[in-house]
C-alpha positions in Angstrom: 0.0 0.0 0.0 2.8 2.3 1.1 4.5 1.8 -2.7 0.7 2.2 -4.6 0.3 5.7 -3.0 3.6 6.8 -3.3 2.7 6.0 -7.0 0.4 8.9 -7.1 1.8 12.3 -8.3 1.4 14.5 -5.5 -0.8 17.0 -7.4 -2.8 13.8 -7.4 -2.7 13.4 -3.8 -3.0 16.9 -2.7 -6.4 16.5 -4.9 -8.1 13.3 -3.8 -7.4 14.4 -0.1 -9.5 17.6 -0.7 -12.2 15.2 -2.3 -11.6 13.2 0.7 -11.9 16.0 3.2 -15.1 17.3 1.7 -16.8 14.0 2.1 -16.2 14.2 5.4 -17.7 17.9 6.0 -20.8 17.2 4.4 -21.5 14.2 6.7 -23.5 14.8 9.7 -20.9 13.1 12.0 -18.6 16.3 11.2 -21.5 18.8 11.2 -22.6 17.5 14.8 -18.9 17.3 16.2 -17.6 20.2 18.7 -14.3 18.1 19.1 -12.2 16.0 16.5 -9.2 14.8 15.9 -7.0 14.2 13.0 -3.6 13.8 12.2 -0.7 15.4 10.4 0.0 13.3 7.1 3.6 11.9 6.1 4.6 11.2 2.9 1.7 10.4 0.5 -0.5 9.7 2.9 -4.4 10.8 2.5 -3.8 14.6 3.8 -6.5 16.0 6.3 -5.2 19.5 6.5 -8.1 21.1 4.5 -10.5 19.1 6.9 -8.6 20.4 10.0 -8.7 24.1 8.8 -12.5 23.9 7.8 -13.1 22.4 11.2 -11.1 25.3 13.0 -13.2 28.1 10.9 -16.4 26.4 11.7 -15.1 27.0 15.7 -14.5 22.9 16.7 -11.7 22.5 18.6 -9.5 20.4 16.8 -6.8 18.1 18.1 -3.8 16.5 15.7 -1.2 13.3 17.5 1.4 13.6 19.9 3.7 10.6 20.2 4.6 10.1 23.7 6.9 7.9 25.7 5.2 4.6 26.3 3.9 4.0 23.4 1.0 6.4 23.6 -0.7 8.9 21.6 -2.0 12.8 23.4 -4.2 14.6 21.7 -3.1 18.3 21.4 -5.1 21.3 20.7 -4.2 21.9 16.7 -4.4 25.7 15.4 -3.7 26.6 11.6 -0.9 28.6 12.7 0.4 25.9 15.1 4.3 25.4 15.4 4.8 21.4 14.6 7.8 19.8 16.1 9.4 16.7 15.0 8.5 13.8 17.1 10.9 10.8 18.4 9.2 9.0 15.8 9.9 11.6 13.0 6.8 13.4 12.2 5.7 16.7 12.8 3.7 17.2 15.9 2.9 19.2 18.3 4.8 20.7 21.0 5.1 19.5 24.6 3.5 22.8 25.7 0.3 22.2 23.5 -2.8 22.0 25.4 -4.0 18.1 25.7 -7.6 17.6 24.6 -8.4 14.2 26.6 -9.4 11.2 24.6 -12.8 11.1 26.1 -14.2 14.9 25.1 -13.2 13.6 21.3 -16.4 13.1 18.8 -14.9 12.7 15.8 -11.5 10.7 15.1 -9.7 10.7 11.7 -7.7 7.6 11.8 -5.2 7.1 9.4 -4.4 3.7 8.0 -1.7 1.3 5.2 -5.8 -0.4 4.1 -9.4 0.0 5.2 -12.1 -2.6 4.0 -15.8 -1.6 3.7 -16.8 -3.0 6.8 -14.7 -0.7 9.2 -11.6 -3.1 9.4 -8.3 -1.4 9.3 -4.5 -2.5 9.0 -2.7 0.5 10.7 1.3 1.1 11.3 2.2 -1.9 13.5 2.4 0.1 16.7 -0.5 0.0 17.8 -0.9 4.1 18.6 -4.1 4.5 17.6 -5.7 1.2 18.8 -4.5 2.3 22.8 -6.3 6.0 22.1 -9.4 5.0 20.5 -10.4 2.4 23.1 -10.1 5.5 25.3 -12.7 7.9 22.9 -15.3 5.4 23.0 -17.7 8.2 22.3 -16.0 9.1 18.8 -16.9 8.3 15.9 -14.3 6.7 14.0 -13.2 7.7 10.4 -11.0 6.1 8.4 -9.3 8.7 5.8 -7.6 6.9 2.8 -6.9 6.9 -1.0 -9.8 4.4 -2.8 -6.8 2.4 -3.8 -6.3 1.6 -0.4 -9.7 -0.2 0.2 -9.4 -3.9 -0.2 -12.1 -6.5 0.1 -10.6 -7.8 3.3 -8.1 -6.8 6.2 -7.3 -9.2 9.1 -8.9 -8.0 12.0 -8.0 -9.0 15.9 -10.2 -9.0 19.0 -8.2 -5.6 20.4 -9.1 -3.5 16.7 -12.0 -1.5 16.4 -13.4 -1.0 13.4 -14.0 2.5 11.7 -17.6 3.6 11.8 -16.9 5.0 8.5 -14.5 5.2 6.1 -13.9 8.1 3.4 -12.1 8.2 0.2 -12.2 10.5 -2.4 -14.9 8.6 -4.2 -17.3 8.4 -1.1 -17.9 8.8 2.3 -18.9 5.0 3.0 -20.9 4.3 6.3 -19.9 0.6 7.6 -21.9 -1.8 9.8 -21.8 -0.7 13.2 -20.8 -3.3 15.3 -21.7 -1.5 18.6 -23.3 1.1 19.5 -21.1 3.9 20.7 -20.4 5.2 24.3 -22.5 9.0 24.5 
């Protein structure tokens, strides 16, 4: 998956994440949600910046990935003029000093992911981040943001994975099965 998006021109990419992001916005998740969180995109990943800004000047409070140590992920308050560090990890983050927005005030999560399948199952980065954090949002509802070329019919799913309540590509904003009723 990593080599079929790197494929993509980034003209292409920068593109298909707009169409992504505005799938997103129109849903009623994203319309309803005071609080989300997203991520800063590396590479040629699906890139929700346009989301995050559009969130931001519709007054949400918007929160992107810190990594820290353990193996955990904080959820900082994100601004569109927000100073990014790079992380232990490599990626651009947040600062230490950025205000943490606790897992449990989140509504809305934009996970990023290698492959998503149509029924909420995702294949993530191997670490396991964002499988601690969303068992501690169990309120949010759970996004998947990805290129269409990264939806397969399938992806191995174990007992500690929770599926995406949806998951949006630049072709569509596809609503899975829910398999539980969320935490409100």
């Amino acid at each position: 998956m990593r080599a079929a998006r790197a494929e993509q021109s980034p003209a292409v990419c920068a593109l298909r994440s707009s169409e992504i992001c505005a799938h997103i916005v129109a849903d009623v998740a994203y319309r309803d949600a005071t609080v989300l969180a997203g991520y800063v995109a590396v590479g040629a990943e699906a890139d929700p910046t346009s989301l995050l800004r559009a969130a931001h000047a519709d007054g949400k409070r918007v929160a992107v990935p810190r990594v820290e140590s353990g193996g955990k992920l904080s959820m900082r308050l994100w601004t569109p003029d927000a100073v990014l560090v790079v992380g232990p990890m490599g990626l651009s983050e947040p600062s230490a000093d950025a205000a943490v927005v606790p897992p449990a005030d989140l509504q809305l999560v934009i996970v990023p992911g290698l492959a998503f399948d149509l029924r909420g199952g995702r294949v993530g980065y191997g670490k396991g981040y964002y499988d601690r954090l969303l068992h501690l949002a169990p309120a949010a509802l759970r996004v998947g943001m990805a290129f269409s070329l990264q939806v397969v019919t399938q992806v191995p799913m174990h007992a500690h994975d929770l599926p995406m309540h949806r998951v949006a590509t630049e072709d569509a904003l596809h609503v899975c099965p829910d398999p539980a009723p969320r935490a409100t």
